[in-house]
N, C-alpha and C positions, 0 to 999 in steps of 0.2 A: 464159163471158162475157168482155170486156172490161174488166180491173181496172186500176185506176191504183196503186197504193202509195205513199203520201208518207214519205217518212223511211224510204226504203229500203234506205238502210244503214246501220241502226239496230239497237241489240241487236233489238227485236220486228220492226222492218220485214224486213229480211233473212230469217229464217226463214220470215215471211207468204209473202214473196212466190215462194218457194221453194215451201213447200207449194203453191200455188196453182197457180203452174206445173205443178210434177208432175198435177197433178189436170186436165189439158187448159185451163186459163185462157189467155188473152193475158193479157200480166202486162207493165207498166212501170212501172219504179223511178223517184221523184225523188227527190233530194237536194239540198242545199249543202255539206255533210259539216261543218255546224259541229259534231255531236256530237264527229269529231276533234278538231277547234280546243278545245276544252273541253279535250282531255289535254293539250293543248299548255299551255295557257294556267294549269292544274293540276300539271301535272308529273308524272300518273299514265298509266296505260296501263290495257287492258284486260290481266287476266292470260293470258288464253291469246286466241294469237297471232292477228291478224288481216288481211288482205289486205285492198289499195284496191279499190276495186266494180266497178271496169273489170276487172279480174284477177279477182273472185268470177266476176262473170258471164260470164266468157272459159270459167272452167271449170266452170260449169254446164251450157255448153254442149256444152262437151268430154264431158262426162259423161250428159246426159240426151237432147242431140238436140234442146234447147230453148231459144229465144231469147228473154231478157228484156232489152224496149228498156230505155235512160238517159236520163235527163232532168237535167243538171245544173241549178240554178238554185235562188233564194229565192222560199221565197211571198209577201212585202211586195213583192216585186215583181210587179204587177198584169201589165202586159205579159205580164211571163214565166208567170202563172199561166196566162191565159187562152190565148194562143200553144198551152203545153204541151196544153190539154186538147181545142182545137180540133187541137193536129194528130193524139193519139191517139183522140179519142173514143170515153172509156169511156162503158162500163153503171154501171161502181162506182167510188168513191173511197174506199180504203182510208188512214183518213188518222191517222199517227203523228207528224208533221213539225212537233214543237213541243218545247221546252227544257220538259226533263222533272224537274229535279232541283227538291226543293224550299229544302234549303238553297244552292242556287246563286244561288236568286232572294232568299235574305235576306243576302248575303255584305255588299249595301249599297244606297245611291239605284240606282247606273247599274246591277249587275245585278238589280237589283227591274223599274225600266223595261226595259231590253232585252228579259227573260222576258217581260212581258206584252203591249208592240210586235212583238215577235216573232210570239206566240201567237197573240194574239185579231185584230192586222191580218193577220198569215196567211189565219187561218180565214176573216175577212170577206172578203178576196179571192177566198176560192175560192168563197165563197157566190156571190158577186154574180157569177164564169164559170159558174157550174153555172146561174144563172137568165137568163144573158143566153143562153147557148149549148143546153142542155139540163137541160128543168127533172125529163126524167124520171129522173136519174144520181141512182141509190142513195148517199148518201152515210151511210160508216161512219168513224162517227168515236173515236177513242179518248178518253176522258174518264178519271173518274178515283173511285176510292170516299172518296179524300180531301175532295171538295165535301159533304159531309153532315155532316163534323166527327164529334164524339160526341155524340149529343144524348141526352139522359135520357128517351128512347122508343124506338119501334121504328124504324127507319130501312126506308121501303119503296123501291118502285122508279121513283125519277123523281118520284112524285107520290101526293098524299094526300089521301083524303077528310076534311075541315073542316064542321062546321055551328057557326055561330055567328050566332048573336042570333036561333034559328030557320030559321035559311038555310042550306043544303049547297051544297059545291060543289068539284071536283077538283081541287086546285090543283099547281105544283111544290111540293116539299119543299122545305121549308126547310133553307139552306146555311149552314155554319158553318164555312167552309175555314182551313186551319193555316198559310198561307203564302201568297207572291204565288205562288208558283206555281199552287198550287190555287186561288186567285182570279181568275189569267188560264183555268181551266179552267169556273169557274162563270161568267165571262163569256162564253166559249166557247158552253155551254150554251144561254144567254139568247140570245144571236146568235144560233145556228140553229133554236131555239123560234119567234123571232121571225122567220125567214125560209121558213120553213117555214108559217106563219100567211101572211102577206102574198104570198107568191111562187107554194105550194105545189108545195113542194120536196119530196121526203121524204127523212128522216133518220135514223138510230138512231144512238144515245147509250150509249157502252160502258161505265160505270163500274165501272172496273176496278182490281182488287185489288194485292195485291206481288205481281209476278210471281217467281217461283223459277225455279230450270231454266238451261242451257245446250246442250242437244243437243236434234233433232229428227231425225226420219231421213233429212230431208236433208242437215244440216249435218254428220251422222255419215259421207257418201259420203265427204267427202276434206277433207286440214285447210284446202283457201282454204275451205272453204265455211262452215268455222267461226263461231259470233257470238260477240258479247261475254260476258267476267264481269267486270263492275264490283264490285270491294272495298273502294275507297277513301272516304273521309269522306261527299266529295260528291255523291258518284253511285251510291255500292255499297250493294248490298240487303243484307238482314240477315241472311236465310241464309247467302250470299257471305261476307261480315264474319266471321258465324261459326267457318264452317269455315276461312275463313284462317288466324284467330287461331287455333284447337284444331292446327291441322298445325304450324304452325313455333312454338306453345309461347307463346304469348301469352295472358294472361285474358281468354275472352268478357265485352268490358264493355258490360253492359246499364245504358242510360239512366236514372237513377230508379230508382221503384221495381219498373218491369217488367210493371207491369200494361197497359201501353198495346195495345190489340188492334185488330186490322184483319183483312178478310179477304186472304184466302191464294188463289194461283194456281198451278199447274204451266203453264212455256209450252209444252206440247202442248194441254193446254185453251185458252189463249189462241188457238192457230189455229183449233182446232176451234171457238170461239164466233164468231169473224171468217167461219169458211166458213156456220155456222148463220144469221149475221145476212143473210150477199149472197145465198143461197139461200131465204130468207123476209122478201123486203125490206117496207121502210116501204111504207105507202101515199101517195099523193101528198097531199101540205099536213100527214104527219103527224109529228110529232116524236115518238119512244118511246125511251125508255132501259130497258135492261138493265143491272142488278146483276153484273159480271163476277169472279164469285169463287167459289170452292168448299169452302173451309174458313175459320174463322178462330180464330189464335192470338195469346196476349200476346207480348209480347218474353221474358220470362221463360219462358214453354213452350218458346219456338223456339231458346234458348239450350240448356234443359236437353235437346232431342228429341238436339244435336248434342254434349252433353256425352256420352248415354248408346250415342250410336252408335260417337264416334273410340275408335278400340284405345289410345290413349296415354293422358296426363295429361290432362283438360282442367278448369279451373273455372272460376268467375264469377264477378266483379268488378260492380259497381257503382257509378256516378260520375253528376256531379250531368248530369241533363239539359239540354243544350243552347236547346232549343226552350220556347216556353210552349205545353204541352197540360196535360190530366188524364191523370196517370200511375197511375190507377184509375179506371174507370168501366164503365158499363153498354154493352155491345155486342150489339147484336142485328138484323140484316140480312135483308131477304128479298131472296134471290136464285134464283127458280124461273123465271122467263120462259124461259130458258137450257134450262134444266132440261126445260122442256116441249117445247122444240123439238127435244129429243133429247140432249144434252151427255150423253155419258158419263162422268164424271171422271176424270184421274188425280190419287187424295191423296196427300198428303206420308206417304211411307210409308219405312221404314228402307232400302230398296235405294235409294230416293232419295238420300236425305241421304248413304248411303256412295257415290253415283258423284258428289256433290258432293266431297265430303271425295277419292274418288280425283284427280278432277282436279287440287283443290287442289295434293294431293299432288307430282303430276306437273309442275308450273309451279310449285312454292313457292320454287324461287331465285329468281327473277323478283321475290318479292312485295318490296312498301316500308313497312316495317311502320311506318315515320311516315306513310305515307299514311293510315293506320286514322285518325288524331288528330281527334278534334274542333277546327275550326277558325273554324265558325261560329257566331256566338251571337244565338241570336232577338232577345234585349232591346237590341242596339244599332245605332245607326240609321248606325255609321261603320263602317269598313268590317269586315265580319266573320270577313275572314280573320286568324287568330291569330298566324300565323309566317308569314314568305316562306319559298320553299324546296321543297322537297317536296309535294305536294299542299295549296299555301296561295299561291304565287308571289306575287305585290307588289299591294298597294292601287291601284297603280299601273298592273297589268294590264287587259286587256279580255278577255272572254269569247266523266235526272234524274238508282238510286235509292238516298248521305247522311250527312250527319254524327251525325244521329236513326237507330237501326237501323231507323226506321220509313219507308226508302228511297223515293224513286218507281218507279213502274215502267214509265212511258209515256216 
């Protein structure tokens, strides 16, 4: 079919659309490349190395015989949305094209607003091309397992059956998000519920887990084709983090007291639920969300899985958490939709964790081990970066998965 990719040069975009390709898709990238702008405006880099998307896609082509068009531009821009979609006319819109970090979005006022202007007027733009242009375009969207919070029950998928005062009835789940970030995600949500009702559009709803992982076997053909590992405060996942600190000799420090749990992804299951959802699309006018996750662990497991694989020294540190969550509680998810359409898993298994840790290894003069620092703090409303400099630059600046190891991963 005809896929579009939003945020296609994105840790997850990039390999999406890679995969897809290889797999007989027409496949085109947009971007604005603000997730660069973020290093810039941060002071960090991704650790292993990466090429601008004109140069990736020069040598995918080189390499596979496959052409994937570009689309540079922003989604708040309406013009440019609809232009884009009338000139390629997908089947799909595979859409990652949103400010993914969630302590990026509490650093202060202007980045709380830009994340959520960014996010949800994006979205809304592309809703209102897909209904003015083509209301049958599958639209897959990436969402997040952070809109559900922790709640002190079972967290299902999307939605919950409710009887009260005698009366039943399916409603959404109830949302309890930890940040603007994930609040511009539960709006997200409610926009394309709501346009999906009124327009009927159909949609599916990916809520999705920390993703882990850096290789795919296309990004493994050759090193442009490389994606991101984000390690640093703001943007870096917790396995990343991990394994940074255990290679160049730094304490894994776990937030609190470690209990905080999310579910877990490998990003080879990331592609594989992406190809499941365009391959088994929505019906028309229907909104559904899948649970996108396959395991889940605390921060405290996910420290020690990567204490007991590194061959060297590693231990764990403790410091106070950054963020207001519960750093103990009940976690319990269903995520079988996936499941039933086929997903076969890959779990965080110890050959994993050791080709993280080899990476690591491979690129650790590179690493900026002030970048690890916590620099933003939930409880203030000024700005939250800690230091200029290094992964913190100035109040002064302008602008996922964190300074929480509890990272984003969209």
């Amino acid at each position: 079919m005809d896929i579009l990719v939003l945020g296609g040069d994105g840790y997850l975009g990039w390999p999406t659309a890679l995969y897809l390709s290889r797999r007989g898709h027409r496949v085109g990238v947009v971007d604005n490349f603000a997730r660069r702008g973020y290093d810039l405006e941060m002071g960090v880099d991704s650790l292993v190395p990466i090429v601008n998307l004109q140069q990736r896609v020069r040598r995918w082509h080189e390499i596979s015989d496959l052409a994937i068009d570009v689309f540079v531009g922003d989604l708040t821009d309406a013009s440019f949305v609809s232009e884009t979609l009338a000139s390629f006319k997908p089947e799909a819109v595979v859409h990652f094209a949103e400010q993914r970090s969630a302590p990026y979005s509490m650093i202060d006022r202007k980045h709380a607003v830009y994340t959520q202007v960014n996010n949800v007027a994006g979205t809304l733009n592309l809703l209102y091309a897909i209904a003015e242009q083509n209301r049958d375009i599958h639209l897959v969207k990436l969402g997040t397992m952070g809109e559900y919070g922790t709640p002190n029950i079972d967290i299902e998928e999307g939605y919950i059956e409710i009887t009260h005062r005698g009366r039943t009835d399916v409603l959404p789940y109830p949302k309890q998000p930890g940040s603007f970030y994930h609040l511009s995600k539960v709006h997200d949500s409610a926009n394309i519920m709501f346009a999906c009702r009124i327009w009927g559009i159909r949609a599916t709803d990916l809520n999705q887990g920390i993703v882990y992982g850096h290789q795919t076997e296309e990004t493994v053909l050759h090193p442009d084709l490389a994606t991101r590992f984000d390690y640093d405060g703001v943007f870096g996942t917790v396995l990343n983090r991990f394994c940074v600190q255990a290679v160049t000799g730094h304490p894994l420090t776990v937030y609190g007291a470690g209990g905080q749990t999310r579910g877990m992804l490998n990003i080879l299951d990331t592609l594989a639920c992406v190809e499941l959802a365009l391959h088994h699309p929505a019906d028309p006018g229907e909104f559904r969300v899948f649970n996108q996750f396959t395991e889940s662990f605390s921060v405290q497991e996910m420290a020690e899985l990567v204490v007991a694989e590194y061959s060297g020294d590693a231990v764990i540190e403790h410091s106070q958490d950054p963020r207001v969550e519960k750093e103990d509680h009940y976690y319990r998810a269903a995520h079988t939709k996936l499941l039933d359409l086929g997903l076969n898993p890959h779990l965080l298994t110890s050959s994993v964790i050791q080709s993280m840790l080899a990476v690591t290894d491979k690129y650790k003069a590179a690493v900026d081990l002030a970048a690890i620092r916590p620099t933003v703090e939930w409880r203030s409303t000024a700005s939250g970066l800690a230091t200029s400099g290094s992964a913190g630059g100035s109040a002064g600046t302008s602008g996922g998965t964190e300074v929480d190891p509890l990272a984003s991963v969209n």
